[in-house]
C-alpha positions in Angstrom: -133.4 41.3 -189.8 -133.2 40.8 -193.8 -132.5 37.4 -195.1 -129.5 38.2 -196.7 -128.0 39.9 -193.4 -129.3 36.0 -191.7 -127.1 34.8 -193.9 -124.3 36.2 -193.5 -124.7 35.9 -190.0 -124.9 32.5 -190.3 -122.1 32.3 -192.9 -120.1 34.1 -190.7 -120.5 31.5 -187.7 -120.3 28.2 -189.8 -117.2 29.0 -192.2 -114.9 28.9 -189.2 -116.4 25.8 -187.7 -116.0 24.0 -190.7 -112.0 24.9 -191.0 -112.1 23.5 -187.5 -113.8 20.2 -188.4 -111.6 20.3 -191.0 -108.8 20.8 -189.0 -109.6 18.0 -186.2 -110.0 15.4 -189.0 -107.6 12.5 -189.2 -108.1 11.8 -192.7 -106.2 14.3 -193.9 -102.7 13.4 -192.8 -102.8 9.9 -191.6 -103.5 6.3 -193.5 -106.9 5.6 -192.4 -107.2 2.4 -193.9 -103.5 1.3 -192.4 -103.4 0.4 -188.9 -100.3 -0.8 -186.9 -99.3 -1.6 -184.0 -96.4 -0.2 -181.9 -95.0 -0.7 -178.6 -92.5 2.0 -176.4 -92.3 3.8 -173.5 -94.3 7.4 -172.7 -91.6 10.2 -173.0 -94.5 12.9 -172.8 -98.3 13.2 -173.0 -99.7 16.5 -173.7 -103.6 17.0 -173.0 -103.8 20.5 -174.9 -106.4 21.3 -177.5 -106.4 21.0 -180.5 -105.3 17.6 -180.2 -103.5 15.9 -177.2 -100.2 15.0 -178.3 -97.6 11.6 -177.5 -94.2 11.5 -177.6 -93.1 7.6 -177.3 -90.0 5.9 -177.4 -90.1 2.7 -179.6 -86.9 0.3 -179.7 -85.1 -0.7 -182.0 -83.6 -4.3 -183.0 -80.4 -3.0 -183.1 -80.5 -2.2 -179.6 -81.7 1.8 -180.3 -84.5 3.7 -180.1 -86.7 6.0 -182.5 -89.2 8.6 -181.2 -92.6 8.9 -182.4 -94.6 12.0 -182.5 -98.7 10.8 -182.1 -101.6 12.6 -182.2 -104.7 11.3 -180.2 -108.3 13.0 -179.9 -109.1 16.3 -178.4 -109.3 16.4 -175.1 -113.2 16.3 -174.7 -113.2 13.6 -176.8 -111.2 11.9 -174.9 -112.2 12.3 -171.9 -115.6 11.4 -173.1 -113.9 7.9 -174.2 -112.8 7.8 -170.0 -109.4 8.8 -171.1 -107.6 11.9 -168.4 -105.0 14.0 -168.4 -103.1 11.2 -165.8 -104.0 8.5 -168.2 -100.3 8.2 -169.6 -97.2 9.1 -167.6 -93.4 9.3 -168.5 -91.4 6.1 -168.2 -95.4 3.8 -168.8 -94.9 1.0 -171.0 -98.0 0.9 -173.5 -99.3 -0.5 -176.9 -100.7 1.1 -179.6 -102.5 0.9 -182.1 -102.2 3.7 -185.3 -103.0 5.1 -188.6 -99.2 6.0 -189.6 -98.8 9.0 -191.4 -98.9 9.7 -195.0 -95.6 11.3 -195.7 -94.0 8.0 -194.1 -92.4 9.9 -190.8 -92.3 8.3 -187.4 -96.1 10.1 -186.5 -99.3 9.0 -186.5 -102.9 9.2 -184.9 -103.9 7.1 -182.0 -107.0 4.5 -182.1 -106.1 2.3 -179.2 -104.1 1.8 -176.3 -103.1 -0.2 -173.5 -100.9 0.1 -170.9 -100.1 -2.9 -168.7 -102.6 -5.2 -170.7 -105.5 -3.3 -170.2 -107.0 -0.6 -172.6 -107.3 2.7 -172.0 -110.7 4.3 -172.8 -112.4 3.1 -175.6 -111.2 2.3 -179.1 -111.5 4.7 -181.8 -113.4 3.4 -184.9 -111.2 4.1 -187.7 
């Protein structure tokens, strides 16, 4: 094989697994050096690639609630963190901890949580 056709070959391979890197990183839409805490109840927890997703309710002190739209790990990074796909259910109380988005909307990514007092996996350095 000629080294230009190498090349390419490899070009061909690493140009889509750097727009998937690229794609996975946090940095890009969430306040990485900003982290908050929140508190609500699990409405849904999706463990889907590319990134599991959390739906929580967070009340209000005006007796409401707003919902939150996070975004945690991959799944194989979480699991690798001894998170599962049963690690958060509808209706469980848990804690949070967050980079908030950017754009000031009620979403951001997840670096720890704990449900009942105890965390959940490990921590996500941030």
């Amino acid at each position: 094989m000629s080294p230009s056709r190498i090349l390419l070959s490899v070009a061909a391979f690493a140009l889509p697994m750097a727009a998937a890197a690229q794609e996975a990183a946090p940095e890009s839409d969430f306040a990485t050096d900003l982290r908050v805490t929140i508190t609500g109840t699990v409405s849904s927890f999706d463990w889907t690639d590319p990134h599991c997703q959390l739906m929580l309710k967070v009340p209000l002190p005006d007796g409401g609630e707003i919902s939150w739209n996070l975004e945690l790990a991959p799944p194989a990074e979480l699991k690798a963190r001894g998170w599962k796909p049963s690690s958060l259910k509808p209706g469980n109380r848990v804690e949070l901890e967050i980079n908030p988005s950017l754009d000031g909307t009620t979403s951001g990514y997840v670096l720890a949580a704990r449900k009942e007092g105890k965390p959940i996996g490990k921590t996500v350095e941030g």
